[in-house]
N, C-alpha and C positions, 0 to 999 in steps of 0.2 A: 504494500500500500504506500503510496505518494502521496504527500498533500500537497497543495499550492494555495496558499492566503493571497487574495488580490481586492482593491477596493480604497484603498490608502490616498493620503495624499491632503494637502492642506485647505482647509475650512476655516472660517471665521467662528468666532461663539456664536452659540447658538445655531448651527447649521447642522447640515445632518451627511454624512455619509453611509455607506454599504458596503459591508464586508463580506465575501467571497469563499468560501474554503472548496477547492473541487478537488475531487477524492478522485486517485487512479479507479478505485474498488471500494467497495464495503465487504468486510467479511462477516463469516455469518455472527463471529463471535467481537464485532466491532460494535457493542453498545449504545456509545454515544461519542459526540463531537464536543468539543469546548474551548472556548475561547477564549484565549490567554492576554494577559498584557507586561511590559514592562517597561517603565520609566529608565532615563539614563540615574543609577545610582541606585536604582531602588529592585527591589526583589521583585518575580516574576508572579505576578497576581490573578485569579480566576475570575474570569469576566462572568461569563455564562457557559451555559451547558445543556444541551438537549439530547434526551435520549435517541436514539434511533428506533426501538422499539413502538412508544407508546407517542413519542411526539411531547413528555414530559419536559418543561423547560424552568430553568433553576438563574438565576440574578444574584450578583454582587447589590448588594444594598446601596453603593453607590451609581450603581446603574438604574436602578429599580425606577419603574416610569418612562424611561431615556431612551432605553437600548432593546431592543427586542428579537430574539434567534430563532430561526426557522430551518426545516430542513424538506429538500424534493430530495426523497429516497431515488426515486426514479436518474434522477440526472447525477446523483453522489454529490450534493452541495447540499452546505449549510450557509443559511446567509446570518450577519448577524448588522439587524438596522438601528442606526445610532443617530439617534435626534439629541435636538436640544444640548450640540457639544458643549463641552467645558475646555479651557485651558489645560486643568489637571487632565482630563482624559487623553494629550498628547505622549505619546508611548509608540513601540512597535506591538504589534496583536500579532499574537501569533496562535494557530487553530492546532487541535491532536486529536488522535480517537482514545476512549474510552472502551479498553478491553476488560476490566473485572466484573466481580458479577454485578450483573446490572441492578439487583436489588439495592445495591450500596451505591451506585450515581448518585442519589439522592443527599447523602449525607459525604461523602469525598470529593465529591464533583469539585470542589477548589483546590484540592489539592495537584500538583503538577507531575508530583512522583506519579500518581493512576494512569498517567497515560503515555501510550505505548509509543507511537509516529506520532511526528511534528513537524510542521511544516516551515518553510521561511515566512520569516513576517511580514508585513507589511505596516511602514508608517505611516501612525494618523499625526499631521499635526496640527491645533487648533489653537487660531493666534489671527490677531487682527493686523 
């Protein structure tokens, strides 16, 4: 499995971009997608995360509202739609799949050790 994050690229506050993740594959035992971020300096943080299974989709509390991840099983993308940017929200995003058991998406999905493939990032940066 490959991933490729695309969608990047600079905005103003308050504007919105679309992030991209398109999968060579999904395997059968590829649970979920999630999308990562990291600031220069700062540690690699869990954006969101939607299962592949059920379509269950899980928010950073700092996104909650803002940003919202979708997935066409069909095509192997996950998008993830980001309104109303912030400044802080400038970072590279980076997407991976979620191979453990999917009953625990729910409660790890932040965590970045859980996932298996990772894709290059792509820069969001948001700045007037």
């Amino acid at each position: 499995v490959q991933l490729q994050a695309s969608g990047g690229g600079l905005v103003q506050p308050g504007g919105s971009l679309r992030l991209s993740c398109v999968a060579s594959e999904f395997a059968s035992y590829d649970h979920g997608v999630g999308w990562f971020r990291q600031a220069p300096g700062k540690e690699r943080e869990g954006v969101s995360s939607v299962s592949l299974d059920d379509g269950s989709a899980y928010y950073a509390d700092f996104v909650k509202g803002r940003f919202t991840i979708s997935s066409d099983n069909a095509k192997n993308t996950v998008y993830l739609q980001m309104n109303s940017l912030k400044p802080e929200d400038t970072a590279v995003y980076y997407c991976a799949t979620f191979r453990g058991d999917p009953l625990l998406l729910l409660r790890v999905w932040e965590e970045p050790s859980r996932y298996a493939v990772w894709g290059r990032g792509t820069l969001v940066t948001v700045s007037s």
